[in-house]
N, C-alpha and C positions, 0 to 999 in steps of 0.2 A: 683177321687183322694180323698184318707183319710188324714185326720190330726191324726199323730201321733208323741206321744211323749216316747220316749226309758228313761229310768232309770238305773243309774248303780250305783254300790257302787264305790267308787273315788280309786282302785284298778285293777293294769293290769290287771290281769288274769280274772277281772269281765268286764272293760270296753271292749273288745279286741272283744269276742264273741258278745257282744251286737252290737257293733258298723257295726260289718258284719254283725247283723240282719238290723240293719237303713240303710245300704248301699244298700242290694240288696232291700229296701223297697222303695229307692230313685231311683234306677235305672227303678224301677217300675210303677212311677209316682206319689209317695205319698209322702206327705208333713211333713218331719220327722225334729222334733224338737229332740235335744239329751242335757239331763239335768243328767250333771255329773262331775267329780271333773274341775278345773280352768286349770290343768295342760296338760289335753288331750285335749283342745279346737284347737289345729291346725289339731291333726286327725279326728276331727268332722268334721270342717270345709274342709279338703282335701275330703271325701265323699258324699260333696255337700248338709248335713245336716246342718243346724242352732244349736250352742252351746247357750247352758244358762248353766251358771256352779250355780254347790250347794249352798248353804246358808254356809257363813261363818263357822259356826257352825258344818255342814255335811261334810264339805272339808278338807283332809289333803293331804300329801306325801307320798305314799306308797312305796317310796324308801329308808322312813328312821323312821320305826317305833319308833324306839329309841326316837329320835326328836316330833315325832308328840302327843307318846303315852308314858310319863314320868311313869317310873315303870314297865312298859310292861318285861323287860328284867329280873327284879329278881323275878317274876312266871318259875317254872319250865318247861319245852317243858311238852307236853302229852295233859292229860286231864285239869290240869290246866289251863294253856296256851290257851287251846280252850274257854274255862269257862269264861277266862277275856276276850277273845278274842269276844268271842258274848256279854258280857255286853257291853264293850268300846269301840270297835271298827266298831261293826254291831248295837249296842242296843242304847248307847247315842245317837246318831246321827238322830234316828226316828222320835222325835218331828219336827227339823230342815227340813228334809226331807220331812214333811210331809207337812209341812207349805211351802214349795218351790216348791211342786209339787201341792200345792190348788193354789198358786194364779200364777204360770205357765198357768195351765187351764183357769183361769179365763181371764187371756189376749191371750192364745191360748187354745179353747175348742177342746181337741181331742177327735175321737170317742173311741182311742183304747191306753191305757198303758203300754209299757211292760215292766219289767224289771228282773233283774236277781234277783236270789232268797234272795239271802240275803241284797236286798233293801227293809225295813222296811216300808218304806213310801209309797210304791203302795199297800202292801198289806192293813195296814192303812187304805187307801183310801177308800177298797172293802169291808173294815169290817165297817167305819162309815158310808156309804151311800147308799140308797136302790138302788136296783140294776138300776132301770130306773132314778134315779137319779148322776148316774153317767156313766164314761167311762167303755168301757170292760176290765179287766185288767188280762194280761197273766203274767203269771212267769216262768222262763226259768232256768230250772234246769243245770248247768255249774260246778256241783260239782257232787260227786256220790249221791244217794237217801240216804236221812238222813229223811222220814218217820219211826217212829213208827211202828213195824211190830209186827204180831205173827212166822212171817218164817224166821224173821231175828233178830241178836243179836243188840243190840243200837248202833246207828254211833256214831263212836269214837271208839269202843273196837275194829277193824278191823280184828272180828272174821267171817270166813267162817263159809256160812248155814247150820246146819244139820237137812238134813230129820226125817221125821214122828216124832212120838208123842215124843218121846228123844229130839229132837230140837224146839218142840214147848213148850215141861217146861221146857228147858234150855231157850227160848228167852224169856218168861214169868215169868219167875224169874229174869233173868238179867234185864231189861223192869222193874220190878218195882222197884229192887235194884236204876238203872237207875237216876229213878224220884226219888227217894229217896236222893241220891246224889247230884242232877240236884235241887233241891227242892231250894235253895238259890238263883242260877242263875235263876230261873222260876220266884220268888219273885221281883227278882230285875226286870227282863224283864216288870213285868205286871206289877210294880212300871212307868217303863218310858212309856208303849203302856199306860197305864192310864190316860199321861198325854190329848194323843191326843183322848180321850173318848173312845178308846179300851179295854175291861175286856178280858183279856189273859185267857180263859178258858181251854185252852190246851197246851201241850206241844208245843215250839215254833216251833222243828222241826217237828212238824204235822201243823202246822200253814201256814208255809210258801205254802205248798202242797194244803192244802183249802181252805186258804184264796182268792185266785186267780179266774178269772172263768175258767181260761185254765192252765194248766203246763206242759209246751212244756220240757221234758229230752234231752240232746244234746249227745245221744251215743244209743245203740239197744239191744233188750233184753237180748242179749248174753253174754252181759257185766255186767249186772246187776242178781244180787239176785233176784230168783224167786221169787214174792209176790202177796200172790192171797187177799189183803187189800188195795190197795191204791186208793185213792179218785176217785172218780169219771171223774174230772174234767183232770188227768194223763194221760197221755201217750206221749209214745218216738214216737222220730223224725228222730234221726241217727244225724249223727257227723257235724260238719259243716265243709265245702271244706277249705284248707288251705287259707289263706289269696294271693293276688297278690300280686306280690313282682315286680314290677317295675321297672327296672334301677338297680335293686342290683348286680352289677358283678361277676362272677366265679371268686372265686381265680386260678392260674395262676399253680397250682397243679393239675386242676380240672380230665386233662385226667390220672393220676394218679390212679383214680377208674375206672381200665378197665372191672373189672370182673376177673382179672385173680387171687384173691384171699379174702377171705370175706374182705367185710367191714364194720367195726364195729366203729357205731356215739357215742360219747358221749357230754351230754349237761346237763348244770344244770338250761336251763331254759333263759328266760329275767329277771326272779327279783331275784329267790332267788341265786344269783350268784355273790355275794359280794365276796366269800369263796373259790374259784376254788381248793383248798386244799379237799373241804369235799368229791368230787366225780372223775372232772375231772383230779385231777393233779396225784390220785391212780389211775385210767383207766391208764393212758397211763403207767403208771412204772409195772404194773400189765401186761399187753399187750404187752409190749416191747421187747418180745421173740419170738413171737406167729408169726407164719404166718398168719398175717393179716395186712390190712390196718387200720391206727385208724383214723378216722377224731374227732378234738375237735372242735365240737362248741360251742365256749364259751360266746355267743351274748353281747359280750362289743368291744369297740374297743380297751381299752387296753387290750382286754382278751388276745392273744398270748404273750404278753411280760411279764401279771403275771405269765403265766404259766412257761416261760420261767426262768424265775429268784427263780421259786420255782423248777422245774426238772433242772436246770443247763447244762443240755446237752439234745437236743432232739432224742430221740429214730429215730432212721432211718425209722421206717412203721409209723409215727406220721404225721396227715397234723395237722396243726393249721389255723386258721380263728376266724375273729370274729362276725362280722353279715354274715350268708352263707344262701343263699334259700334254705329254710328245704323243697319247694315244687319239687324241683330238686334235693337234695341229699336223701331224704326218697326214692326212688324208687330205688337207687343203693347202698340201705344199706338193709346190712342181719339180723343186731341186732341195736336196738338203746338204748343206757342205759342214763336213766335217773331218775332224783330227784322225778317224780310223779307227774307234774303238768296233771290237769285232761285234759284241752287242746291238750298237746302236746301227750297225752299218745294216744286221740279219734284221733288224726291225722295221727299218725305211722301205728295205724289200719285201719286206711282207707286205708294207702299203703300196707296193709298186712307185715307191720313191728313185727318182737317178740321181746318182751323188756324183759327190766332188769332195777329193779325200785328199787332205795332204796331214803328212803321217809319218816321221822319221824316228820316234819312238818306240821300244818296248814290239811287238808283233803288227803294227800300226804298218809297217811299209808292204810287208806280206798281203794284208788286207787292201791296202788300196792299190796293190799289184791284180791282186781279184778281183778287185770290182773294174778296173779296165782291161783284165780279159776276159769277163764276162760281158762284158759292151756296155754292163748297165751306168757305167760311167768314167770321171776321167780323174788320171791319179797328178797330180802336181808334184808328186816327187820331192815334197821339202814340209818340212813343219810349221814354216814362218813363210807362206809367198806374197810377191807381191803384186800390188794392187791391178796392174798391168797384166798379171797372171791369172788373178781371181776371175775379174772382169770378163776376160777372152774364155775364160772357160765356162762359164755362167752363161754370156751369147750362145756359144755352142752348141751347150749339151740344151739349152731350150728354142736353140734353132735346128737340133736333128732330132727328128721325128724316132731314129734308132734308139736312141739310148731308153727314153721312158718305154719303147716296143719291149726292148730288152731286159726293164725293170720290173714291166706288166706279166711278160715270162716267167720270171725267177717268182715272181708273187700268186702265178698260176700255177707251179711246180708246188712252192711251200702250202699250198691248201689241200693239196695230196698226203700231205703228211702232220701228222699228230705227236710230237716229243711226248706230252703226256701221257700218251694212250703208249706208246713205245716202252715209256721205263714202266710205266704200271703194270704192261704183261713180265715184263721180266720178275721186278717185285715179287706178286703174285706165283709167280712160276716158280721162285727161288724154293 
């Protein structure tokens, strides 16, 4: 048995995957401490792991940024928004973090740390103390690769690769343009890793990659940007299996999806779905001609009544739900449209799902830059499109036979590979 302690940034879409790493770590027989925000302590605690939540400091609400991050909302979405977004929201928080995961150790010495990538404080850890002086500490890539590349353009422009020597001085101009831009936000970053005696010598997003001794990626090479540069310590794992869903009951619709005509999901996700206006509520008025079935999962539980009072009358081929087992309706859906979270996008592919991603938030444009140069689907380019947009892409990708070939691919790739089986040798090894 290992003592191990998981790290996560106090954020769903970071906590959710880590926590299915401590689970099957627990099922395993190893003694998994999970140090992460106050408000996920009952889902820690439901997988049989031990909660320590963050340092006051490191902990907020990621359901109400607004609230937690004053000012956050008049930065404009894009690049900005990412800029404040890793000062305040990833960057402040690394002292705190780093100080809650020393003296964690100190009353539980683990051999092995892991945590998601843009948890400051593990990496921290690997950078102040020599290596026998400390635990092994893995980073778990849960976003797409945001390395530094010569073969790819800088995460955030959600530009597709272009080959040979044209796209290596197109990435090598953009790349320093980049830093050039980035040069404020770099300032500020190695201002706050300074505090905890880190000198930030590189760009953050190459940091997170080698600061680590491992960096386990949660998706397979098919999804990602060829790149023949990244660290050493890299490589993919493949996707993780959807979560169990327990006790979650079929809506009463369910035989509804018999096959006898596409079914096409749309969702906006668990967090960013305040808005059921920006995706789901155009799917269905866009779809509402179409031979097809629509299922909205709109994972709230008032999600069917907003939607209802915002379409006024529901389209006849509409089911509505609110929490539905994505592990039992992804296998009876032909297309799944969605916001872009990186999670849900590696899970649809796992069922050989093709999507339809519109996505201008947070690492959301990255990912649906990926999933249409992987073929396996098509990126709309905007967070709120319209119904005229939905539509034509819906026909499409279920009138080309490519895209699901391309999704059946990526789903044939991920059963070559085990994430569990990957961190557990490490663990074990540690």
């Amino acid at each position: 048995m290992t003592k191990v302690i998981v790290v996560a940034t106090p954020v769903h879409g970071h906590v959710m995957p880590l926590l299915a790493v401590a689970a099957d770590l627990v099922r395993r027989g190893h003694d998994v401490v999970v140090h992460t925000g106050s408000r996920f302590g009952e889902h820690v605690r439901r997988i049989g792991a031990r909660h320590v939540p963050l340092p006051a400091e490191a902990d907020y609400d990621d359901r109400d940024y607004s609230a937690s991050f004053p000012g956050r909302d008049d930065v404009p979405p894009g690049p900005p928004r990412m800029a404040w977004d890793l000062m305040h929201i990833f960057g402040d928080p690394v002292p705190a973090q780093y100080d809650g995961l020393r003296k964690l150790l100190a009353e539980f010495p683990a051999a092995v740390v892991i945590g998601d990538a843009s948890f400051g404080g593990s990496a921290a850890l690997a950078l102040t103390h020599e290596r026998t002086a400390r635990p092994t500490v893995v980073g778990v890539g849960i976003m797409p690769v945001m390395f530094e590349s010569v073969d790819a353009a800088p995460f955030g422009l959600a530009l597709p690769p272009l080959a040979g020597d044209e796209g290596r001085a197109r990435n090598q101009a953009l790349n320093q343009q980049a830093r050039e831009m980035l040069a404020p936000l770099h300032g500020y970053l190695a201002q706050v890793y300074a505090k905890v005696g880190v000198q930030l010598d590189d760009q953050l997003f190459n940091m997170v990659g080698t600061a680590p001794d491992h960096f386990v990626q949660l998706t397979v090479p098919g999804f990602e940007y060829p790149r023949s540069d990244l660290p050493a310590s890299f490589r993919f794992v493949g996707a993780l299996p959807p979560a169990p869903e327990p006790g979650m009951e079929l809506p009463d619709w369910w035989s509804d999806l018999s096959g006898e005509r596409p079914v096409v999901t749309v969702t906006q996700g668990t967090v960013d779905n305040a808005d059921l206006t920006a995706l789901v509520v155009p799917t269905l008025r866009a779809l509402a001609e179409l031979d097809v079935t629509v299922v909205a999962a709109t994972a709230r539980p008032d999600g069917p009544a907003a939607v209802l009072d915002a379409l006024g009358e529901l389209p006849a081929n509409v089911r509505l739900g609110g929490y539905i087992p994505f592990g039992q309706l992804l296998p009876l859906s032909d297309v799944l449209i969605t916001n872009g979270g990186y999670g849900g996008v590696q899970t649809a592919l796992r069922h050989g799902v093709p999507l339809i991603v519109a996505g201008e938030t947070e690492d959301k444009p990255e990912v649906a830059a990926r999933v249409e140069w992987s073929g396996a689907g098509v990126n709309l380019r905007t967070g709120r499109p319209d119904e005229a947009a939905v539509r034509a892409a819906v026909e499409l990708v279920l009138g080309t036979p490519r895209y699901r070939e391309r999704a059946l691919a990526l789903q044939a790739e991920m059963e070559t590979y085990d994430p569990f089986d990957a961190i557990a040798e490490i663990v074990e090894q540690a």
